[in-house]
MMTF fields as JSON, N, C-alpha, C and O atoms, coordinates in Angstrom:
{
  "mmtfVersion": "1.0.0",
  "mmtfProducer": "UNKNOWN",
  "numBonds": 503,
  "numAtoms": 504,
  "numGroups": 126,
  "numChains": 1,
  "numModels": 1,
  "chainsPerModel": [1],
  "groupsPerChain": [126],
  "chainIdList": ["A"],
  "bondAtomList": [4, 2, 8, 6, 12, 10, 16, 14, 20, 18, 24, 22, 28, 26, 32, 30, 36, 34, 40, 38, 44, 42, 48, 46, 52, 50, 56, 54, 60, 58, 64, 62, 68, 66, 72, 70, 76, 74, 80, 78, 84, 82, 88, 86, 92, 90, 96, 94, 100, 98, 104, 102, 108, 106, 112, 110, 116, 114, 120, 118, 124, 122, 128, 126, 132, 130, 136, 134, 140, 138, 144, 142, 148, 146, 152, 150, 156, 154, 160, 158, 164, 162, 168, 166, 172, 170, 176, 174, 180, 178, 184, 182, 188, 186, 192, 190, 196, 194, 200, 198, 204, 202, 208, 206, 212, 210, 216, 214, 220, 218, 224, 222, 228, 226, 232, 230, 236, 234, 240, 238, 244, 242, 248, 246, 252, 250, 256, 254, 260, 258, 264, 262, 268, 266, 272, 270, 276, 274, 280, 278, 284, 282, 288, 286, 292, 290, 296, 294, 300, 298, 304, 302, 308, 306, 312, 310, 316, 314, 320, 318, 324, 322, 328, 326, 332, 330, 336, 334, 340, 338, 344, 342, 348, 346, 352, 350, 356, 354, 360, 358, 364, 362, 368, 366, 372, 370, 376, 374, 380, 378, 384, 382, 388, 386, 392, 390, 396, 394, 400, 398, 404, 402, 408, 406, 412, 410, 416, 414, 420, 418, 424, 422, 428, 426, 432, 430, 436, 434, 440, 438, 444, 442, 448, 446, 452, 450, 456, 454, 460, 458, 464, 462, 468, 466, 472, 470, 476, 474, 480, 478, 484, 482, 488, 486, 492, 490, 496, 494, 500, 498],
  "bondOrderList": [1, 1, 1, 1, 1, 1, 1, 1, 1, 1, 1, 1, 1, 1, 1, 1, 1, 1, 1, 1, 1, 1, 1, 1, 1, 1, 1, 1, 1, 1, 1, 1, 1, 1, 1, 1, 1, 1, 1, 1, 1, 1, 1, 1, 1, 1, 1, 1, 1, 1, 1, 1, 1, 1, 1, 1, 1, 1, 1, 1, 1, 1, 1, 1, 1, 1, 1, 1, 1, 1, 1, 1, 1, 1, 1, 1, 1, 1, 1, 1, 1, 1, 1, 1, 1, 1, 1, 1, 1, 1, 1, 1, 1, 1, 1, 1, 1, 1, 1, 1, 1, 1, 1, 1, 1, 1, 1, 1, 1, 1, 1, 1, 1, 1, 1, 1, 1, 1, 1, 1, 1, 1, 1, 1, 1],
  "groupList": [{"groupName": "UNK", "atomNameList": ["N", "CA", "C", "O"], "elementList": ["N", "C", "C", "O"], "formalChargeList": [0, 0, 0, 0], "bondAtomList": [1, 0, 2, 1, 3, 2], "bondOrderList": [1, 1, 2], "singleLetterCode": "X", "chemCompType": "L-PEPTIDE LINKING"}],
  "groupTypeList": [0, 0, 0, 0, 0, 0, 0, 0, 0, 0, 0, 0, 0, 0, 0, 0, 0, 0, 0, 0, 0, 0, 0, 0, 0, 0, 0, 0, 0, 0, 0, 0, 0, 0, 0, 0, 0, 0, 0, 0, 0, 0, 0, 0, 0, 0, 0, 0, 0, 0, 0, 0, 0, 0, 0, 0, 0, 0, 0, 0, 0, 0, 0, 0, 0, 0, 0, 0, 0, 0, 0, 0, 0, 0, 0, 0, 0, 0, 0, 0, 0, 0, 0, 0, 0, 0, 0, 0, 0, 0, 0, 0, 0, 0, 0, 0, 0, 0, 0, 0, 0, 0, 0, 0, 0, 0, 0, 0, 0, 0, 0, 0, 0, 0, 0, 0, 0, 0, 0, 0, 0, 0, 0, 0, 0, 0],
  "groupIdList": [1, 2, 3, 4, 5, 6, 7, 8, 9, 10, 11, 12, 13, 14, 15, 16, 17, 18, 19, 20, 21, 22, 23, 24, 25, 26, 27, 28, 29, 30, 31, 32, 33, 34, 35, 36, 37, 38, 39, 40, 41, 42, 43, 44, 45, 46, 47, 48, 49, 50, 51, 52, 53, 54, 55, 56, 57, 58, 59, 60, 61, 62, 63, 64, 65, 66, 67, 68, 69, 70, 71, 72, 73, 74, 75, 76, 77, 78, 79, 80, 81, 82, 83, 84, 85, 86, 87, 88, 89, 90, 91, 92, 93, 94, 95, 96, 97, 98, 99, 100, 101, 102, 103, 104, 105, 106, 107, 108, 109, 110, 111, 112, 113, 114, 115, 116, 117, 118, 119, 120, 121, 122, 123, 124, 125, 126],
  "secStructList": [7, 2, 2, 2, 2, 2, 2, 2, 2, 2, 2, 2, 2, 6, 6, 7, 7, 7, 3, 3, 7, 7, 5, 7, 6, 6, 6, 7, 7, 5, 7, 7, 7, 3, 3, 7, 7, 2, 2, 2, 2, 2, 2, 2, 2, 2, 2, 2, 2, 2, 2, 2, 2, 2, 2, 2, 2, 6, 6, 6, 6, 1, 1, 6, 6, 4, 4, 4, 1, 6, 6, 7, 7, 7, 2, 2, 2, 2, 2, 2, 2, 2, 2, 2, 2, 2, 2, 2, 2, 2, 2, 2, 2, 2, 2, 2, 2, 2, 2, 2, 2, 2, 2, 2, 2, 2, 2, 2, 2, 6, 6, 7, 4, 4, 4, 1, 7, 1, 1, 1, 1, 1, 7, 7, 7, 7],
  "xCoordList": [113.224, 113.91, 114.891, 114.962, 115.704, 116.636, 115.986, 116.427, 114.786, 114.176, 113.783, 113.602, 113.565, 112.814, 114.56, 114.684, 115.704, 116.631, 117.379, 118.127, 117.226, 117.607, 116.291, 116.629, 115.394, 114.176, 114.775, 114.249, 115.539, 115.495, 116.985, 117.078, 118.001, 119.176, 118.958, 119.752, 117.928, 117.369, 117.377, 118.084, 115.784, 115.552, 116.476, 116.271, 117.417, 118.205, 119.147, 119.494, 119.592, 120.597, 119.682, 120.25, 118.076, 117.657, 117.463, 117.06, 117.758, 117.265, 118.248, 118.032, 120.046, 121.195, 121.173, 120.664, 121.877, 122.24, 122.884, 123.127, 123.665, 124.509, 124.987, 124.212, 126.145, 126.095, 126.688, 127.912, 125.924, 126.344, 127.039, 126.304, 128.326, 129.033, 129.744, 130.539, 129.559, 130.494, 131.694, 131.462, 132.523, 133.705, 134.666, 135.56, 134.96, 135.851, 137.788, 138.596, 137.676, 139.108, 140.159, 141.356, 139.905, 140.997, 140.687, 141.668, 140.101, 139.829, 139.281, 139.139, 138.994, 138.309, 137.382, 137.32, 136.755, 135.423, 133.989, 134.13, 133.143, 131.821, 130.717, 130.034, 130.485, 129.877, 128.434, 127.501, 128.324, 126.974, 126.833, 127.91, 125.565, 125.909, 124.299, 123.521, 124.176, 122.704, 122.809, 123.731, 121.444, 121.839, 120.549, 119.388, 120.954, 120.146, 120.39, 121.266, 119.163, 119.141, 118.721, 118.444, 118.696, 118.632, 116.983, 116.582, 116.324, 114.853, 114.531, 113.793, 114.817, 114.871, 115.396, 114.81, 116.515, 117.275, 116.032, 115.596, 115.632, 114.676, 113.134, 112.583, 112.63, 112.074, 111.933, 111.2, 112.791, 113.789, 113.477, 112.635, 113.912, 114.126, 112.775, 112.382, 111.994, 110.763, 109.897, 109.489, 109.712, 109.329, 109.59, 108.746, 110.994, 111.277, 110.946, 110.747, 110.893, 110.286, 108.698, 108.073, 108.359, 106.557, 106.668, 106.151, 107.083, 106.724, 107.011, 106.377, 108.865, 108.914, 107.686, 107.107, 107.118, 106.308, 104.636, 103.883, 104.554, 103.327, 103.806, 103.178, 104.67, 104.886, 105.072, 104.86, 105.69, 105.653, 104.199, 103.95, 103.198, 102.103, 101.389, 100.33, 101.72, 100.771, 101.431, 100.855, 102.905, 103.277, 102.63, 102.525, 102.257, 101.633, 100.272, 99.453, 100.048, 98.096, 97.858, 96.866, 98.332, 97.844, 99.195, 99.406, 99.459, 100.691, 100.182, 99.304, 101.118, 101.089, 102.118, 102.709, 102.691, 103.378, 102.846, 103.36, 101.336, 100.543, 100.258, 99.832, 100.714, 100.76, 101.872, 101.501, 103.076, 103.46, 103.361, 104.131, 102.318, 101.979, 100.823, 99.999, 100.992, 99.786, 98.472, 97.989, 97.866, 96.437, 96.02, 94.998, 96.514, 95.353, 95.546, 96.22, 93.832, 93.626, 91.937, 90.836, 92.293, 90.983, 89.835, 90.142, 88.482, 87.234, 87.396, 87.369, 87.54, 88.158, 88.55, 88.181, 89.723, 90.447, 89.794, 90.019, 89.098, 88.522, 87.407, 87.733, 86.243, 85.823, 86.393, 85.828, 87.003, 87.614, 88.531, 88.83, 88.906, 89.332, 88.295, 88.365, 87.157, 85.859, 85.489, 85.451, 85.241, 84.958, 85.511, 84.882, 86.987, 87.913, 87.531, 87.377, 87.42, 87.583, 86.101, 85.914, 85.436, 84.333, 83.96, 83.172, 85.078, 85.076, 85.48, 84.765, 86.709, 87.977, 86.537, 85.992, 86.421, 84.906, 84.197, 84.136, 83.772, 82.82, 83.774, 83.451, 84.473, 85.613, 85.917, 85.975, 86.16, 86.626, 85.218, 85.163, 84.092, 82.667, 82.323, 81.59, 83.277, 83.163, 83.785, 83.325, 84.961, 85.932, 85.699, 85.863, 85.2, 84.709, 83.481, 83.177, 82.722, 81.511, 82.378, 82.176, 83.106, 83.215, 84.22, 84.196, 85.082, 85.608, 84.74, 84.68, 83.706, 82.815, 81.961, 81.326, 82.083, 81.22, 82.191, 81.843, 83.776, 84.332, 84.907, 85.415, 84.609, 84.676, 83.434, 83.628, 82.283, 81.137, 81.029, 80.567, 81.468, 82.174, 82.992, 82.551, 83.979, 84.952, 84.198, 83.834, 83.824, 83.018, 81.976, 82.004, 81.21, 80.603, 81.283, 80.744, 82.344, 83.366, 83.856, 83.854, 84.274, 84.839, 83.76, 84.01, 82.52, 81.538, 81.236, 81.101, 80.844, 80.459, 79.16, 79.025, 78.518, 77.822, 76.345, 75.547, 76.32, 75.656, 75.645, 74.683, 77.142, 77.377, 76.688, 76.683, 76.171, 75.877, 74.581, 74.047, 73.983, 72.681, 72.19, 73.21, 71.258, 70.675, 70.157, 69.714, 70.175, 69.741, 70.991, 71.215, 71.586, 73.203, 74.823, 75.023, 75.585, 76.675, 77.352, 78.569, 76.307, 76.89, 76.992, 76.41, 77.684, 77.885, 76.369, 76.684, 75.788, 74.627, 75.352, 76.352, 74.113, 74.514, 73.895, 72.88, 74.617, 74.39, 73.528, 73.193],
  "yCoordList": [51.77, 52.233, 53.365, 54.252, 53.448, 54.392, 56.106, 57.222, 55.667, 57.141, 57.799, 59.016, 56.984, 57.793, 58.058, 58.955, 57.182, 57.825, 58.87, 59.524, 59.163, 60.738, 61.667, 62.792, 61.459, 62.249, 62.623, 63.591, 61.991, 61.869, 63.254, 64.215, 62.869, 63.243, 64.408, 65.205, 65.169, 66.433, 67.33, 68.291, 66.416, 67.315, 67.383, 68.255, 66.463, 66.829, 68.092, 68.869, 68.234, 69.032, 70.539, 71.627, 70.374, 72.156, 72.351, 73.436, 71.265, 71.556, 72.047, 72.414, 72.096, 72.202, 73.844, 74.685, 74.029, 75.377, 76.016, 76.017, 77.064, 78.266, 79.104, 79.387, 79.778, 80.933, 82.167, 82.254, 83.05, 84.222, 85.138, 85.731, 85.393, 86.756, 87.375, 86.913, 88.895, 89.905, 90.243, 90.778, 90.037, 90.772, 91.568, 90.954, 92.543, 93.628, 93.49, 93.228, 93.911, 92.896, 93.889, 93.672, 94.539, 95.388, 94.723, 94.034, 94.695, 94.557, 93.059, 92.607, 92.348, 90.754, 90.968, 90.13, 91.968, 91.909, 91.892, 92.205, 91.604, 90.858, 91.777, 92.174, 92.133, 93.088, 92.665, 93.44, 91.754, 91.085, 89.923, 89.48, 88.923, 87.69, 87.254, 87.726, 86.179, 85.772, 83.937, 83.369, 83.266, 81.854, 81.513, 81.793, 80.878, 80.314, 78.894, 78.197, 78.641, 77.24, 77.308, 78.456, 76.858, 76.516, 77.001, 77.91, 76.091, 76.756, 77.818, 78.309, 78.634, 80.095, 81.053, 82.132, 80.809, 81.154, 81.397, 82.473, 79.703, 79.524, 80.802, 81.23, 81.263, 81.469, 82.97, 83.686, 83.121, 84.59, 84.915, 85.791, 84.463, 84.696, 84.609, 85.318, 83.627, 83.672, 85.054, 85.964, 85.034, 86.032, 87.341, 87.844, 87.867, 88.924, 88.932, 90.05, 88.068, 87.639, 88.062, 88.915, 87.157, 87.797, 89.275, 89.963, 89.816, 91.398, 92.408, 93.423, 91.637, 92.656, 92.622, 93.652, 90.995, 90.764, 91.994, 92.537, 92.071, 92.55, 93.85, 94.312, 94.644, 95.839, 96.767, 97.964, 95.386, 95.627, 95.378, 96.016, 94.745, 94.841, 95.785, 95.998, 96.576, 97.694, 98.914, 99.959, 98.553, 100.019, 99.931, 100.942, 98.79, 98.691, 99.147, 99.561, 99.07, 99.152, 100.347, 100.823, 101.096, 102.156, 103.883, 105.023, 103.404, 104.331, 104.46, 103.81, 105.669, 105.934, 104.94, 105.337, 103.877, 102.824, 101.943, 101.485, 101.867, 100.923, 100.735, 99.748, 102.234, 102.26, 101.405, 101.055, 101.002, 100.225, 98.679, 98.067, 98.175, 96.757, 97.104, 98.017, 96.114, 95.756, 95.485, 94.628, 96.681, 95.865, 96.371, 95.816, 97.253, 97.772, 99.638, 100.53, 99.235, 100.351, 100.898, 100.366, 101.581, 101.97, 102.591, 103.11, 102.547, 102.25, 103.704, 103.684, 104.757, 106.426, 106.587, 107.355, 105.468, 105.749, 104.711, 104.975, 103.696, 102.686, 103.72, 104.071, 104.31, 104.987, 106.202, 106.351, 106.582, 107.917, 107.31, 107.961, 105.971, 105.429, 104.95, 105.06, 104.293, 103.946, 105.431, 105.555, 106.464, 108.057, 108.111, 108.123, 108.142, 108.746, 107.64, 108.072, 106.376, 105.55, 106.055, 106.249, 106.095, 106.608, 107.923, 108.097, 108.664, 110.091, 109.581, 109.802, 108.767, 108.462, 107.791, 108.327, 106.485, 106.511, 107.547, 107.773, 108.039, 109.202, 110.179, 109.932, 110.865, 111.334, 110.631, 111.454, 109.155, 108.19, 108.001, 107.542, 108.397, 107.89, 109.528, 109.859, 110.177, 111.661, 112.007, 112.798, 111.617, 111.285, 111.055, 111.795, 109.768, 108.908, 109.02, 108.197, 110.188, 110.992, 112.196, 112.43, 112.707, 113.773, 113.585, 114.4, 112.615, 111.98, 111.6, 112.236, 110.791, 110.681, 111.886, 112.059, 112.457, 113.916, 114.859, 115.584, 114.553, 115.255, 114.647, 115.266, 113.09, 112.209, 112.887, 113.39, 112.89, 113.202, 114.628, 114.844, 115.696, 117.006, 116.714, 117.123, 116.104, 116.015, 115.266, 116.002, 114.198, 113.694, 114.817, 114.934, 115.436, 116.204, 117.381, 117.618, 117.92, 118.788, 118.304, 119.013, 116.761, 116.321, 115.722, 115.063, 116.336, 115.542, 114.533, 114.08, 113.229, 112.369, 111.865, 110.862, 112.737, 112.836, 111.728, 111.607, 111.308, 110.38, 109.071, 108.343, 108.857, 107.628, 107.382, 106.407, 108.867, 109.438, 109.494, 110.593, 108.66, 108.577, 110.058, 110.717, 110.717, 111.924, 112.338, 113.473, 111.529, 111.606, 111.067, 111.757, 110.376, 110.462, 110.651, 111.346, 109.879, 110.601, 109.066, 108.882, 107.953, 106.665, 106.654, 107.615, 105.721, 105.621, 104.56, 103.664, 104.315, 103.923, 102.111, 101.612, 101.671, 99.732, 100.017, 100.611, 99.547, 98.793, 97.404, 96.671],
  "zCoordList": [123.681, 124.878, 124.603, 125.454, 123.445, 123.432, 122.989, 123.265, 122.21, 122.341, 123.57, 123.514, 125.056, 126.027, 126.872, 127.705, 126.502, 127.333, 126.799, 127.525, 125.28, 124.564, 125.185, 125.552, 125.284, 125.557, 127.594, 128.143, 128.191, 129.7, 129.647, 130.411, 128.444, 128.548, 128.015, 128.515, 126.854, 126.655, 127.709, 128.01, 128.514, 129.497, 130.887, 131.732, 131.018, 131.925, 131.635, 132.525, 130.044, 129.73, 129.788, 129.88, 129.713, 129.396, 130.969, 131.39, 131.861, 133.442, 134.249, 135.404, 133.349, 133.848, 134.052, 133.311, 135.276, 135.494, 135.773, 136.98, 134.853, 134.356, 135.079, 135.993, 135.11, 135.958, 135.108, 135.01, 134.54, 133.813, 134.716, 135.506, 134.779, 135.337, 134.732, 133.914, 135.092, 134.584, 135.558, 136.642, 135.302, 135.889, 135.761, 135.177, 135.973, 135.963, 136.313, 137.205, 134.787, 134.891, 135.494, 135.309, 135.923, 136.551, 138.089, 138.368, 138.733, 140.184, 140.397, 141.534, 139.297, 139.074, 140.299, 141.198, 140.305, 141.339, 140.062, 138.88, 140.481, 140.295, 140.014, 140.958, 138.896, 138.492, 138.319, 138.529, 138.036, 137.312, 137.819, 138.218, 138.046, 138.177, 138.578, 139.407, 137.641, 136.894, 136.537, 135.953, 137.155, 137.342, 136.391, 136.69, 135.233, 133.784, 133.85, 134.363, 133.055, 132.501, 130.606, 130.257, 130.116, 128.921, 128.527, 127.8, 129.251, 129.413, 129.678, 128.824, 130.764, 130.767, 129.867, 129.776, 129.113, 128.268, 126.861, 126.454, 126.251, 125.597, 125.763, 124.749, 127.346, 127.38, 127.152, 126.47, 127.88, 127.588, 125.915, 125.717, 125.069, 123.483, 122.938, 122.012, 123.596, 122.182, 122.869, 122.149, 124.278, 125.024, 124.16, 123.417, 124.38, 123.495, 121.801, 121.325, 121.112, 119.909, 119.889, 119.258, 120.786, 120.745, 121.065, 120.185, 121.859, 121.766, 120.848, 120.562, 120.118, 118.909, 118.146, 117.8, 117.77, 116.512, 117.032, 116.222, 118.525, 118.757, 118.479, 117.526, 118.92, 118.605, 117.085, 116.892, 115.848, 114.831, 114.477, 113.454, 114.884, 114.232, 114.685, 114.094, 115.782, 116.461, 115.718, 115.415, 115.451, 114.259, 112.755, 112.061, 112.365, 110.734, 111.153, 110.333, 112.387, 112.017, 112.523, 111.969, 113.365, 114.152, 113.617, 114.031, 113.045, 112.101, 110.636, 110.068, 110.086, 108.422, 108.262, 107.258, 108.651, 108.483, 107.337, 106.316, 108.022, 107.219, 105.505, 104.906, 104.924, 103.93, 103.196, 102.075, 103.526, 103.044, 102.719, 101.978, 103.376, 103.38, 101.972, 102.028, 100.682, 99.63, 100.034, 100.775, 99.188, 99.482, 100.824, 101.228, 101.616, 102.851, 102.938, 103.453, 101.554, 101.377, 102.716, 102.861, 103.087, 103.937, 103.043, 101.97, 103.474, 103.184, 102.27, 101.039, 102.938, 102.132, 101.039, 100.151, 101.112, 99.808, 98.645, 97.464, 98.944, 97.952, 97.411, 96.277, 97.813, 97.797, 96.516, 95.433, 96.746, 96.228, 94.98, 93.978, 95.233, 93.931, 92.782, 91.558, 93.749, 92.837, 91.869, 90.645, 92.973, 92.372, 90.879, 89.821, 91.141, 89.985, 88.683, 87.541, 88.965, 88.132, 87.036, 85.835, 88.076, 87.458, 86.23, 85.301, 86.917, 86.173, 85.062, 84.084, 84.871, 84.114, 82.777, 81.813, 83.394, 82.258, 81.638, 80.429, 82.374, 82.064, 81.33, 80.168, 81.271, 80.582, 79.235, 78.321, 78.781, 77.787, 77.022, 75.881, 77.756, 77.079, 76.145, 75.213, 76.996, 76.289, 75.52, 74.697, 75.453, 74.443, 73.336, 72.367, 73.38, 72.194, 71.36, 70.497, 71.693, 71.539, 70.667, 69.476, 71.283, 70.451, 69.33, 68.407, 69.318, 67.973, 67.54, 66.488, 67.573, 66.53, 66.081, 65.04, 66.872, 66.152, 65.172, 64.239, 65.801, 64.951, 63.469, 62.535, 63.626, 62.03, 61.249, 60.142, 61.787, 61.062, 60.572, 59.451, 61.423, 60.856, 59.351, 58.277, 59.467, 58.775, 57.888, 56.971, 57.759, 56.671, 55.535, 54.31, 56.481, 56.166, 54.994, 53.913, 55.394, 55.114, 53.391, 52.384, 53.548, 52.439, 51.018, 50.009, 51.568, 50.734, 50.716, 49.58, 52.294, 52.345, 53.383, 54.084, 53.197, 54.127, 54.115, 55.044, 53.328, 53.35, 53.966, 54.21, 54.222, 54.596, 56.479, 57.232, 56.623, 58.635, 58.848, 58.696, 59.137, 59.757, 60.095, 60.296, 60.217, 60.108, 61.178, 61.353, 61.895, 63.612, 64.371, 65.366, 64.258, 65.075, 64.027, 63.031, 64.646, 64.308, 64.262, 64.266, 64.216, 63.782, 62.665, 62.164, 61.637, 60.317, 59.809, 60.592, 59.517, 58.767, 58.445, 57.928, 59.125, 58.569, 57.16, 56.795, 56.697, 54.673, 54.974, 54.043]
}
């Protein structure tokens, strides 16, 4: 029983109603004047809540905003990152080709040339 008469004394208190006024203190005449309840009040706030949250998500998605959120890279730039990554390989595979060509130079140079396979520029398995 005592939970449904806190549950009665809730909703009586969000059903109570307010009277917001402004008054002008020089003349105490009535500038403003607005009749709330707790619920309206309530409704009032999340109301304005949902629209900031919709408006901040319509500035991340439809703005250069969006660049600051991780991870939302568009289809363009994945793309163009795959590209580079690619070069970047291709570049390191070239790399590593021509140091070995330039050990086998140098080998060559110092009188060891035997140790170089005769058709590449690998060193010869024993």
């Amino acid at each position: 029983m005592p939970k449904t008469s806190t549950k009665r004394k809730i909703i009586a208190n969000l059903r109570n109603k307010h009277r917001f006024v402004l008054i002008n203190d020089t003349t105490f005449a009535e500038v403003f004047s607005v009749r709330l309840t707790p619920i309206n009040v309530l409704m009032l706030m999340s109301s304005l809540f949902l629209l900031f949250s919709v408006l901040v998500i319509l500035l991340l998605t439809y703005t250069p905003m969006q660049a600051i959120i991780p991870n939302a890279v568009k289809y363009e730039s994945r793309q163009e990152l795959l590209e580079l990554n690619q070069k970047i390989e291709d570049m390191s595979l070239k790399l590593q080709v021509r140091e070995n060509k330039q050990e086998a130079l140098n080998a060559i140079l110092n009188g060891k040339e035997n140790i170089f396979d005769s058709t590449s520029v690998r060193p010869m398995k024993k």
